[in-house]
SEPA-348009 format. One record per atom (N, C-alpha, C): chain; atom name; x, y, z. Coordinates in steps of 0.2 Angstrom, whole numbers, m for minus. Each point is the difference from the previous one (the first is absolute). Layout:
REM residues N
<'A'; 'CA'; <X; Y; Z>>,
...
REM end
This chain:
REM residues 108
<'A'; 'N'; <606; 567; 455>>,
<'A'; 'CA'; <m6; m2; m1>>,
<'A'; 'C'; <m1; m3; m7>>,
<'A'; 'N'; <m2; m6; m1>>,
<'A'; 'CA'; <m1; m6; m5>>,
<'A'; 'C'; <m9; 4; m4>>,
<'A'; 'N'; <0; 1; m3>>,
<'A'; 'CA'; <m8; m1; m3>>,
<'A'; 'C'; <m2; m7; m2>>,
<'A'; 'N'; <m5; 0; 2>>,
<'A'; 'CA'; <m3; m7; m3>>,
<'A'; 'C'; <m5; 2; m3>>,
<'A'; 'N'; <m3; m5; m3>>,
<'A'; 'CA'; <m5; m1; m5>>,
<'A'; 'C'; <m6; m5; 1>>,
<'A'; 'N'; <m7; 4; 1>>,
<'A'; 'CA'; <m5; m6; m1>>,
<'A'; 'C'; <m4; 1; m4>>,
<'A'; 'N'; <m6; m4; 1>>,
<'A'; 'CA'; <m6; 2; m6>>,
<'A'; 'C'; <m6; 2; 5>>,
<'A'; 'N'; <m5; 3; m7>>,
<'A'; 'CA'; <m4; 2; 3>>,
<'A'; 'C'; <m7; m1; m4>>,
<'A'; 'N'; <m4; m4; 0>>,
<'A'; 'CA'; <m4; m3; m5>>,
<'A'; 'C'; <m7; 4; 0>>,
<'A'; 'N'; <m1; 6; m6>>,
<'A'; 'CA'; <m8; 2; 1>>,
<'A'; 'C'; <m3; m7; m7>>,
<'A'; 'N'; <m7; 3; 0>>,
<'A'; 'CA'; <m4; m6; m5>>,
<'A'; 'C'; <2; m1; m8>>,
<'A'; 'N'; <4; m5; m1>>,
<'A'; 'CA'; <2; 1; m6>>,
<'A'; 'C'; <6; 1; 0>>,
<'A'; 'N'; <3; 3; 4>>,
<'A'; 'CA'; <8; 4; m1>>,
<'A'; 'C'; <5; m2; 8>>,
<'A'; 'N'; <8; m2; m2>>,
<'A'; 'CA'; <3; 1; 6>>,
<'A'; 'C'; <4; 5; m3>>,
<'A'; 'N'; <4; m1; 5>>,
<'A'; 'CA'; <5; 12; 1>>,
<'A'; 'C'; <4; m2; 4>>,
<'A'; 'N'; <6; m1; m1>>,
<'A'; 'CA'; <7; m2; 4>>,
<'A'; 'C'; <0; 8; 5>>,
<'A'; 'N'; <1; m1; 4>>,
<'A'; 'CA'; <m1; 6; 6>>,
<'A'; 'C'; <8; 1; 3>>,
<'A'; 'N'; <3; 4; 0>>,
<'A'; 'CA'; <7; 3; 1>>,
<'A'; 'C'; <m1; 1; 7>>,
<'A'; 'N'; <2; m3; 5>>,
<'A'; 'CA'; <1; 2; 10>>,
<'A'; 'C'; <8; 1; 2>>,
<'A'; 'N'; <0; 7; 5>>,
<'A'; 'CA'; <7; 1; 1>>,
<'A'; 'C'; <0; m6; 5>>,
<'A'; 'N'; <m4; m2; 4>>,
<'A'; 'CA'; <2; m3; 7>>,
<'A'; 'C'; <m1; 1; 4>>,
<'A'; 'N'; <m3; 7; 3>>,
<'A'; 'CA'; <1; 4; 4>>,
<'A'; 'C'; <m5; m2; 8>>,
<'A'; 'N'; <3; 1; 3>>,
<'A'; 'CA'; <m4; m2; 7>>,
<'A'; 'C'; <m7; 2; 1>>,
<'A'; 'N'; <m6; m4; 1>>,
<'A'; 'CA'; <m8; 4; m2>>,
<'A'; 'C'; <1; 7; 4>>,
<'A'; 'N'; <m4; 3; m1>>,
<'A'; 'CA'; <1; 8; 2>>,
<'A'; 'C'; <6; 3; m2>>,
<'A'; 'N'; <5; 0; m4>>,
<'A'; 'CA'; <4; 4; m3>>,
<'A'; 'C'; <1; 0; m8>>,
<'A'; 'N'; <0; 5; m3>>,
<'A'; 'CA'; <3; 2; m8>>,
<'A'; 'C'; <7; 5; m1>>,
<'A'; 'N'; <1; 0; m6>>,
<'A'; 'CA'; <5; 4; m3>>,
<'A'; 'C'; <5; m4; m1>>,
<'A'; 'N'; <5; 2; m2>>,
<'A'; 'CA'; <6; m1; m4>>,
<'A'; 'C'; <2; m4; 6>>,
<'A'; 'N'; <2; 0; 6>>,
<'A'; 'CA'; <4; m3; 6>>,
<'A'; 'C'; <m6; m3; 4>>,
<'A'; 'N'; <m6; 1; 0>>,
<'A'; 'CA'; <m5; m2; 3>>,
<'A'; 'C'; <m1; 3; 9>>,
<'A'; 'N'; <3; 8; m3>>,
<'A'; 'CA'; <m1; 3; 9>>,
<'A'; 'C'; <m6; 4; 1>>,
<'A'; 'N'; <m5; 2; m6>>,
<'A'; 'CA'; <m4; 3; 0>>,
<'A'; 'C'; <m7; m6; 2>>,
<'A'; 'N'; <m1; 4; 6>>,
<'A'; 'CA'; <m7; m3; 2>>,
<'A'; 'C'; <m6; 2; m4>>,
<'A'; 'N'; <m7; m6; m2>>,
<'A'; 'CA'; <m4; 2; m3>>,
<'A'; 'C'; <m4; 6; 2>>,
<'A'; 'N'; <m2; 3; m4>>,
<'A'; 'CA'; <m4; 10; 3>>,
<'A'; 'C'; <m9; m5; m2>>,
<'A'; 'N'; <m1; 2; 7>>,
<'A'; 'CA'; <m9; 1; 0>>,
<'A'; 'C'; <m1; m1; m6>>,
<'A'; 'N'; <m7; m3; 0>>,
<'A'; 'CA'; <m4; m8; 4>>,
<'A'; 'C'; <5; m4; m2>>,
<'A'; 'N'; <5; 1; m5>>,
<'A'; 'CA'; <2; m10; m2>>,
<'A'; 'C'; <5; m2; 6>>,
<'A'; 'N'; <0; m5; m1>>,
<'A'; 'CA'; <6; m6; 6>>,
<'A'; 'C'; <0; m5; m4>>,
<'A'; 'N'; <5; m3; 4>>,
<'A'; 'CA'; <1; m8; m4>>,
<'A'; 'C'; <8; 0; m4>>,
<'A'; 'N'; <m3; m4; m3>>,
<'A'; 'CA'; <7; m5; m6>>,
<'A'; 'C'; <m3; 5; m5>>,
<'A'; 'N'; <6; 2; m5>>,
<'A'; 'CA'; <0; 6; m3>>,
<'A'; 'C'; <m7; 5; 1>>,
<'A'; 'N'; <m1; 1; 4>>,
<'A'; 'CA'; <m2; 4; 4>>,
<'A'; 'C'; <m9; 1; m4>>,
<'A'; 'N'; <m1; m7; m2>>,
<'A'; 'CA'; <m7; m1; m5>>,
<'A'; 'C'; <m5; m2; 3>>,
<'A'; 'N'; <1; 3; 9>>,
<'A'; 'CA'; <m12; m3; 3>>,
<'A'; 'C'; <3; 7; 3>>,
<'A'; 'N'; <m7; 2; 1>>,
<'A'; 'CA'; <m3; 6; 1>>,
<'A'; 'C'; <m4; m1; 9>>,
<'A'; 'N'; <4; 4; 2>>,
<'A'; 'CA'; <m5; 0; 9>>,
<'A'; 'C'; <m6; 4; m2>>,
<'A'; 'N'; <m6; m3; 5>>,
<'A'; 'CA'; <m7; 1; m2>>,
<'A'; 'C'; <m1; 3; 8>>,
<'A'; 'N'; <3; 3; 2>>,
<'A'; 'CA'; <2; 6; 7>>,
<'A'; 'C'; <m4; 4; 2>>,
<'A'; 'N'; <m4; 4; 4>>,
<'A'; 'CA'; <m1; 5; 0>>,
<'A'; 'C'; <6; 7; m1>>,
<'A'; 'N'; <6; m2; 1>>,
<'A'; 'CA'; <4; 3; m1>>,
<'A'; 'C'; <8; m1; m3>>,
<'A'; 'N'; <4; 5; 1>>,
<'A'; 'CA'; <7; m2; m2>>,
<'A'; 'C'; <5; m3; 5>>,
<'A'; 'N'; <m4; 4; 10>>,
<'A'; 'CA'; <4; m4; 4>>,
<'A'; 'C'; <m1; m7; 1>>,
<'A'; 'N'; <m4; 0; m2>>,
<'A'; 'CA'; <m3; m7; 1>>,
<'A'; 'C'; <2; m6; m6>>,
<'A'; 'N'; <4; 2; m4>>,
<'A'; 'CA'; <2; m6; m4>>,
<'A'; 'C'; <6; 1; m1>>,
<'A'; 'N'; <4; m7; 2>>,
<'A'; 'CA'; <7; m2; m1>>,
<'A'; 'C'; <2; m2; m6>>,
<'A'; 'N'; <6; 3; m3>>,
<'A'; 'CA'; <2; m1; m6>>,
<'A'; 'C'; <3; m7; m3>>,
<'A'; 'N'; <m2; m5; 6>>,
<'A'; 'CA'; <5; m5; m1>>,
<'A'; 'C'; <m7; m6; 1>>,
<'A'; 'N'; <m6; 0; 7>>,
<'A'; 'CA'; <m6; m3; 1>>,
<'A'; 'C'; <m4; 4; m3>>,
<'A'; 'N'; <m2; 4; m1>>,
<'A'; 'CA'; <m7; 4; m2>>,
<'A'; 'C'; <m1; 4; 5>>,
<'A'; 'N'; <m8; 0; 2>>,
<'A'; 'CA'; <m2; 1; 7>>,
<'A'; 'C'; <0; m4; 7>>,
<'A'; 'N'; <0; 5; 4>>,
<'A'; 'CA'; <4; m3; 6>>,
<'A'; 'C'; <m5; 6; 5>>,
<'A'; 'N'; <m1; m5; 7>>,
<'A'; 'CA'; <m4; 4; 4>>,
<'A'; 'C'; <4; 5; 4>>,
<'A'; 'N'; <0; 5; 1>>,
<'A'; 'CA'; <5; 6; 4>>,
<'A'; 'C'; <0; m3; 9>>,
<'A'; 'N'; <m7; m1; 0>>,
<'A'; 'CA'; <m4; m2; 8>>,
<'A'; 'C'; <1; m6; 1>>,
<'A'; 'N'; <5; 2; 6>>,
<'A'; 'CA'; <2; m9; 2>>,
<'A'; 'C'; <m6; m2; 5>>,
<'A'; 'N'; <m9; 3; 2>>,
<'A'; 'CA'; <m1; m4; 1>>,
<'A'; 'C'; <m6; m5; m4>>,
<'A'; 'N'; <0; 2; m5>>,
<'A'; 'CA'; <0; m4; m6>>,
<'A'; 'C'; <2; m4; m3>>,
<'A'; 'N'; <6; m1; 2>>,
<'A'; 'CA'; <4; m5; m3>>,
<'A'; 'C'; <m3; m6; 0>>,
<'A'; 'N'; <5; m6; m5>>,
<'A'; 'CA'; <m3; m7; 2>>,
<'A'; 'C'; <4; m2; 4>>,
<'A'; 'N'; <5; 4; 3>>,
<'A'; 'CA'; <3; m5; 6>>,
<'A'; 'C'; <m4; 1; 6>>,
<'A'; 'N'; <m4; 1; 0>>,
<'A'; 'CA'; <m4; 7; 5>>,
<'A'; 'C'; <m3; m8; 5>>,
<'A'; 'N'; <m1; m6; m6>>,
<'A'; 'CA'; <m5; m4; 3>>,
<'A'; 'C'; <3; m6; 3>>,
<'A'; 'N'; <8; m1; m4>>,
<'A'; 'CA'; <1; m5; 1>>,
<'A'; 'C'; <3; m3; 10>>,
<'A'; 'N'; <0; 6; 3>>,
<'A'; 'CA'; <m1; m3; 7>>,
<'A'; 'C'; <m9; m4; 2>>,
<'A'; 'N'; <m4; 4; m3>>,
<'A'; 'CA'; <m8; 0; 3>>,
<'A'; 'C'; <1; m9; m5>>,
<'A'; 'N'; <1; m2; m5>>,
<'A'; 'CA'; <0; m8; m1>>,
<'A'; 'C'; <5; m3; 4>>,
<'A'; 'N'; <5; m2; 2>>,
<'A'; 'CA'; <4; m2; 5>>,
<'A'; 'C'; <m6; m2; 7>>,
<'A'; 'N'; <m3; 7; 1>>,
<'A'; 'CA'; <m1; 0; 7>>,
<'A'; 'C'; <m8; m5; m2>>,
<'A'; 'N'; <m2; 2; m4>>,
<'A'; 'CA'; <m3; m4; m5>>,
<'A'; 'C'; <m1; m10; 2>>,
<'A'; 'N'; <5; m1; m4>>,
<'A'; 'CA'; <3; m6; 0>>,
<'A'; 'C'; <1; m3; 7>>,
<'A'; 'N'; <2; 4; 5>>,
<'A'; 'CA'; <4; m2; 6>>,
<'A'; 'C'; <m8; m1; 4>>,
<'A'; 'N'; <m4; 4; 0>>,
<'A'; 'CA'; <m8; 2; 4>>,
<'A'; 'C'; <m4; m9; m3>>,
<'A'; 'N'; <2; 1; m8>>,
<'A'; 'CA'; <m3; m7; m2>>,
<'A'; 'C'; <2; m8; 4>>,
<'A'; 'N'; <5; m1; 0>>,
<'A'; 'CA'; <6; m5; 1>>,
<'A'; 'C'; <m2; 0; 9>>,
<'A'; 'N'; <0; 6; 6>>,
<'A'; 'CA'; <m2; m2; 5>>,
<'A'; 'C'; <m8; m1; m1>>,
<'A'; 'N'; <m5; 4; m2>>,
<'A'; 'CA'; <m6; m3; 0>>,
<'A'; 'C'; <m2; m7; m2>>,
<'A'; 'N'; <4; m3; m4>>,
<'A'; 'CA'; <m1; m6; m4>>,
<'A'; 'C'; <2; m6; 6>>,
<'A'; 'N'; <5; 3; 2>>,
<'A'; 'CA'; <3; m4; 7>>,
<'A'; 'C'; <m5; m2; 6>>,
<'A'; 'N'; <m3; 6; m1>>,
<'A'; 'CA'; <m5; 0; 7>>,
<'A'; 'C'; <m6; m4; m1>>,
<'A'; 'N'; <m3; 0; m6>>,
<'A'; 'CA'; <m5; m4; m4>>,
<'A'; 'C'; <1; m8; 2>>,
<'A'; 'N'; <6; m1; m2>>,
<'A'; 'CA'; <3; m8; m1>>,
<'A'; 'C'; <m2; 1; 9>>,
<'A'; 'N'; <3; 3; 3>>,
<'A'; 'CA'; <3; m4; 7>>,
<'A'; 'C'; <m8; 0; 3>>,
<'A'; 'N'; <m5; 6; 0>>,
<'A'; 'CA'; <m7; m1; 0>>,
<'A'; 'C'; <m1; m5; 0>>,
<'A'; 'N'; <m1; m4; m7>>,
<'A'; 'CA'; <m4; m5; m5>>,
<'A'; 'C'; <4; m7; 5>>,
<'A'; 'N'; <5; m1; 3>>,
<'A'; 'CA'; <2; m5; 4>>,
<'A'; 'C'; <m1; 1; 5>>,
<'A'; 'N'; <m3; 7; 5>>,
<'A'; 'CA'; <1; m1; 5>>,
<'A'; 'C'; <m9; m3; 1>>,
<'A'; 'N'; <m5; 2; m6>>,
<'A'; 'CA'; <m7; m1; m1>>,
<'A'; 'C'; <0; m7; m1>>,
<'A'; 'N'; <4; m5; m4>>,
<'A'; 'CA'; <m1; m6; m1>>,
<'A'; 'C'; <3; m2; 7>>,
<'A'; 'N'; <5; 1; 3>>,
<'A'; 'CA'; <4; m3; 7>>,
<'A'; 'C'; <m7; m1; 5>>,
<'A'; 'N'; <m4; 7; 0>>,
<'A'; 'CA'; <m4; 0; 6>>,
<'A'; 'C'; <m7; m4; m3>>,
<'A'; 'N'; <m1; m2; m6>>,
<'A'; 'CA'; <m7; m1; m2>>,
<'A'; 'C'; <1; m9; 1>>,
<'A'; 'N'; <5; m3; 0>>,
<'A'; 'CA'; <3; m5; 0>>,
<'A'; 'C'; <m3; m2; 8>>,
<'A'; 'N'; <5; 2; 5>>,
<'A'; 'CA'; <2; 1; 7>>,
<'A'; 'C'; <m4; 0; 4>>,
<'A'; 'N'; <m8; 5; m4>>,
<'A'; 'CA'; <m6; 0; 5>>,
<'A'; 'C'; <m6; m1; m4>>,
<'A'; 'N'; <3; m6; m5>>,
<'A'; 'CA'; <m8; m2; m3>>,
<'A'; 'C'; <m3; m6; 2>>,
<'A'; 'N'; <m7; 2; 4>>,
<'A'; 'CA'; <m4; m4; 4>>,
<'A'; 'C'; <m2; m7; m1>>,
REM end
């Protein structure tokens, strides 16, 4: 593992910043230590704002435990969504021609 070097700019002042590399959510010498509660991240420098410790991943943060909370939770209900839109919209059109066909046909 190569260290690199960035900067890091507070007001008035930058500070070359010494980085081993390490995969976010891991430290140490070899980088196998995972971050210890609340922090996660790249060098393990943002803080989970969790109600607890199982609840925050050392590599995302916080993460919901309850899959029926998930965001994948909805992505069938937009599809079904989408698919309810596309035939109502079909139905609308063939309506609107079959109203102008018959207004045509039988006007006095």
């Amino acid at each position: 593992m190569i260290p690199s070097t960035s900067t890091t700019s507070l007001p008035g002042y930058t500070m070359p910043v010494l980085s081993k590399g390490c995969k976010p959510g891991y430290l140490g010498n070899k980088c196998e230590s995972p971050c210890r509660y609340p922090s996660y991240g790249i060098d393990c420098q943002l803080e989970c704002k969790c109600s607890g410790p199982e609840k925050c991943d050392h590599v995302k943060g916080c993460v919901e435990l309850n899959p029926f909370c998930s965001t994948t939770k909805h992505a069938g209900n937009e599809e079904a969504m989408l698919y309810s839109t596309i035939v109502l919209s079909i139905l609308a059109v063939l309506q609107f021609i079959a109203y102008i066909y018959l207004s045509f046909c039988y006007n006095p």
